[in-house]
C-alpha positions in Angstrom: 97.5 77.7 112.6 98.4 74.9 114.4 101.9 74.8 112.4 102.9 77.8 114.0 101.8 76.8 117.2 103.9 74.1 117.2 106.9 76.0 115.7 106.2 78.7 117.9 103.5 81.8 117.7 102.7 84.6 119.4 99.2 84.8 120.7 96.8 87.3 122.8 93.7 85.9 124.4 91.9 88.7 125.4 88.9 88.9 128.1 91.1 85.6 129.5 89.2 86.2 132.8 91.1 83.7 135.5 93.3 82.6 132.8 91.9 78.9 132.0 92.1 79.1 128.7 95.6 80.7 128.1 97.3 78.4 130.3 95.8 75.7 128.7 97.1 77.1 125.3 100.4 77.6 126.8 100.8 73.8 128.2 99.8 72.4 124.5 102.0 74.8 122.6 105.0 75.1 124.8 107.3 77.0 121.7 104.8 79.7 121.3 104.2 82.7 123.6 100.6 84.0 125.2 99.5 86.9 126.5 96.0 87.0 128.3 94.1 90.7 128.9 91.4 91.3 130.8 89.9 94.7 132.7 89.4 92.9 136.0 92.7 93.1 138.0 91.3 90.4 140.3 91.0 87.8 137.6 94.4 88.8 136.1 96.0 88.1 139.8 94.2 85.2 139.7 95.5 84.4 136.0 99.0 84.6 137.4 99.2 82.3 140.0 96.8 79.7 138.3 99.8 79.6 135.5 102.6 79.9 138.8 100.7 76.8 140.0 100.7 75.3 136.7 104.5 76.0 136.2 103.8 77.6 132.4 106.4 79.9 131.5 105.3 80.8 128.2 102.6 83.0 129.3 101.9 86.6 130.8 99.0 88.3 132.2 98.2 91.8 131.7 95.2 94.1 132.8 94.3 96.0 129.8 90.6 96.2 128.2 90.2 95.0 124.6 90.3 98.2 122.8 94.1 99.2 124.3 96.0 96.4 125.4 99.3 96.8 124.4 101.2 94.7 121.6 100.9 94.0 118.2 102.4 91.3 115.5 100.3 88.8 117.3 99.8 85.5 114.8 96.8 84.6 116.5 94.2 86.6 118.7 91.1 84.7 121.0 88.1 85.5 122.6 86.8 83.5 124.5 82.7 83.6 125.4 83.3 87.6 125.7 83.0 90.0 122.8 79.2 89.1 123.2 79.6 91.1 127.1 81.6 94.3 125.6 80.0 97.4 125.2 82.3 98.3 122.2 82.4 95.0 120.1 83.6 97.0 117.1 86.1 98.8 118.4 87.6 95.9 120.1 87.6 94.0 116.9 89.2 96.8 115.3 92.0 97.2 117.6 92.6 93.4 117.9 92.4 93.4 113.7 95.1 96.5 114.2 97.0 94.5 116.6 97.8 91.2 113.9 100.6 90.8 112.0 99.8 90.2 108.4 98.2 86.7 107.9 97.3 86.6 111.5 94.0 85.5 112.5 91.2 86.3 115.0 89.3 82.8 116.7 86.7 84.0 118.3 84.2 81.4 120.6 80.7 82.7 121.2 77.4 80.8 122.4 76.0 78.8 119.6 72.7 81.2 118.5 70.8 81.1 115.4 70.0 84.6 113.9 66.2 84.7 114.2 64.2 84.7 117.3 62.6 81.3 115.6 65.8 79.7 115.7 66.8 79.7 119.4 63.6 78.7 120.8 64.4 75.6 122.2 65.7 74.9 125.7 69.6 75.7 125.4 68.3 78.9 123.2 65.9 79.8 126.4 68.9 79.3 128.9 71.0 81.4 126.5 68.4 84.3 126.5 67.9 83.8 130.1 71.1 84.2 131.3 72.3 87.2 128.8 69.0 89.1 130.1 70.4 89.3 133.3 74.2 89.5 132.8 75.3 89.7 129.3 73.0 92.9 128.2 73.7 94.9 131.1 76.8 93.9 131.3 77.1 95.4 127.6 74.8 98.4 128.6 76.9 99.8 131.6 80.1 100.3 129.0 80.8 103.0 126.9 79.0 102.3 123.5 77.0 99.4 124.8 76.0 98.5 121.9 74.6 94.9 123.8 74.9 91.6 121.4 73.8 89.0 124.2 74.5 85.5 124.3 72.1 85.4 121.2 74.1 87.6 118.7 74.4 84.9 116.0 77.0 84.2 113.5 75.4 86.4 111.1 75.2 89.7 113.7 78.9 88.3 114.8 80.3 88.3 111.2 78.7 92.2 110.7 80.3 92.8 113.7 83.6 91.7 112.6 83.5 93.2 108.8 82.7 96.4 110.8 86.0 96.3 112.3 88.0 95.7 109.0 88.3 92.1 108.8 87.3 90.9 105.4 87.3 87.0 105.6 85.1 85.5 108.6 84.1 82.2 108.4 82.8 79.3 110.9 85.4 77.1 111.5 83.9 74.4 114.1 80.8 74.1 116.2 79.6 72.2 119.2 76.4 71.5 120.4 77.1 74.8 123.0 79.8 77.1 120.9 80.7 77.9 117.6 84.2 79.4 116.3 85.0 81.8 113.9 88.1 82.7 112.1 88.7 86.1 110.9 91.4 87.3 109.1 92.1 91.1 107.6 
């Protein structure tokens, strides 16, 4: 992926919230396009003049949810700490999935969780729980479907979540001690 970066790729980063992460994109890959979503029009104003202020003209913001932003023949799609908060996970897979070209690919970064109760019991596995118990969940909850994943979904309830939506390969590409990444592709 980073080949086409370079050369020049079109990307969506969707739930890009104040728009950190796809200005940041945008100043390392400088040939290649963004596009950040989010539902919040707030945060997309605030997305705009953080990449105004950071004098990036290779990416646009949008207010769109996950499951209809607009586009499509994107190389690359992100999310960013956020499927976990969506009431409709597997629909917005889907339409992201829908919204790659052929050989593009999905990077999502969620909380690092195990998949058993047993395996986040210990103290960033407690602050996870904590702090999807009183934001993630009902964030999930108040949407249509709210289907809830928390903070503690874990690759395995993450990959389901994915195949769900049509993607056939996922796979975890990188971990730190806080996130892990996986790549999905159709």
């Amino acid at each position: 992926m980073r080949d086409k970066l370079e050369a020049g790729a079109t990307v969506a980063d969707i739930g890009c919230g104040h728009g950190s992460s796809t200005v940041l994109m945008a100043q390392a890959f400088p040939r290649s396009q963004f596009v950040g979503y989010d539902f919040h029009a707030p945060s997309v104003a605030a997305a705009q003049t953080k990449a105004r202020d950071a004098k990036v003209g290779n990416a646009r913001f949008e207010v769109a949810t996950a499951k209809e932003f607009a586009g499509s023949g994107f190389d690359l799609a992100c999310i960013f700490d956020a499927l976990h908060d969506m009431g409709d996970p597997v629909g917005a897979a889907r339409h992201i999935r829908a919204a790659l070209k052929p050989g593009g690919t999905l990077m999502l970064v969620e909380p690092l969780a195990g998949d058993s109760l047993m395996e986040n019991l210990h103290l960033l596995g407690q602050i996870f729980y904590g702090f999807s118990t009183v934001a993630c969940v009902p964030a999930s909850k108040a949407q249509e479907v709210g289907l809830a994943l928390g903070a503690q979904a874990g690759e395995k309830r993450l990959s389901e979540v994915l195949r769900e939506a049509g993607f056939t390969t996922v796979r975890r590409a990188a971990s730190t001690d806080t996130n892990m990444v996986l790549e999905a592709r159709a």
